[in-house]
C-alpha positions, 0 to 999 in steps of 0.5 A: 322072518315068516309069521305062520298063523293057523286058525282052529276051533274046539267044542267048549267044555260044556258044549255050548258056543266053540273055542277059537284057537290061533296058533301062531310061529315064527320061522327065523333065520340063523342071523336073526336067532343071533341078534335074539341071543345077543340082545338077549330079546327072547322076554320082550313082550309082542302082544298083551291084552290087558296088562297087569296092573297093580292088584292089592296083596295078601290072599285077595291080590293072589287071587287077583292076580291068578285070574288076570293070568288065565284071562290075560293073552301074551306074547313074547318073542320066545313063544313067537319062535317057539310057537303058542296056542291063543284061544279066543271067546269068538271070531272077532277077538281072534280077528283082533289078535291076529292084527295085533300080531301082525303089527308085532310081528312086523315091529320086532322085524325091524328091531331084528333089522336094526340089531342086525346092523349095530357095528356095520353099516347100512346102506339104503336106497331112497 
């Protein structure tokens, strides 16, 4: 698996600080779309920042609730490999996310690995 992470900016709406995009993809084998497909991984979450938490019911809850997704950031495997835009209030939070990804990134390949495995055997050289 190969992590493609591209960094760009766009001017705010009302024009006063930038917007940071980070687009980020994964390139995939086949063997690896195949182990995706079998353990059926595609919803599994890679990166969230701020998770949700239980935000009441009724009109208050929904309200809650609409405006933890708008500020929430998340990533699962169907959008690492279909790709995704993630903006960010300024350059550190785009630092912050990128690091998290690439952890992610390198957790899911060893999830990848030992999916890829379940039935064989492995042979490692220590």
């Amino acid at each position: 698996m190969k992590l493609l992470l591209r960094r760009d900016q766009r001017a705010a709406m009302l024009g006063s600080k930038p917007v940071f995009q980070l687009d980020v993809r994964a390139e995939i084998s086949a063997d690896e779309k195949g182990a995706i497909d079998k353990y059926k991984l595609g919803k599994t979450m890679l990166y969230e920042k701020n998770p949700l938490v239980d935000r009441g019911s009724g009109l208050l809850g929904l309200a809650s609730r609409m405006a933890h997704h708008a500020m929430n950031i998340s990533v699962s495997v169907d959008d690492l490999t279909s790709g995704k835009r993630i903006e960010c209030k300024d350059i550190l939070e785009v630092i912050a996310v990128e690091e998290q990804l690439k952890e992610a990134g390198q957790n899911f390949v060893a999830v990848l690995r030992t999916a890829q495995h379940f039935g064989g055997e492995e042979v490692l050289e220590l």
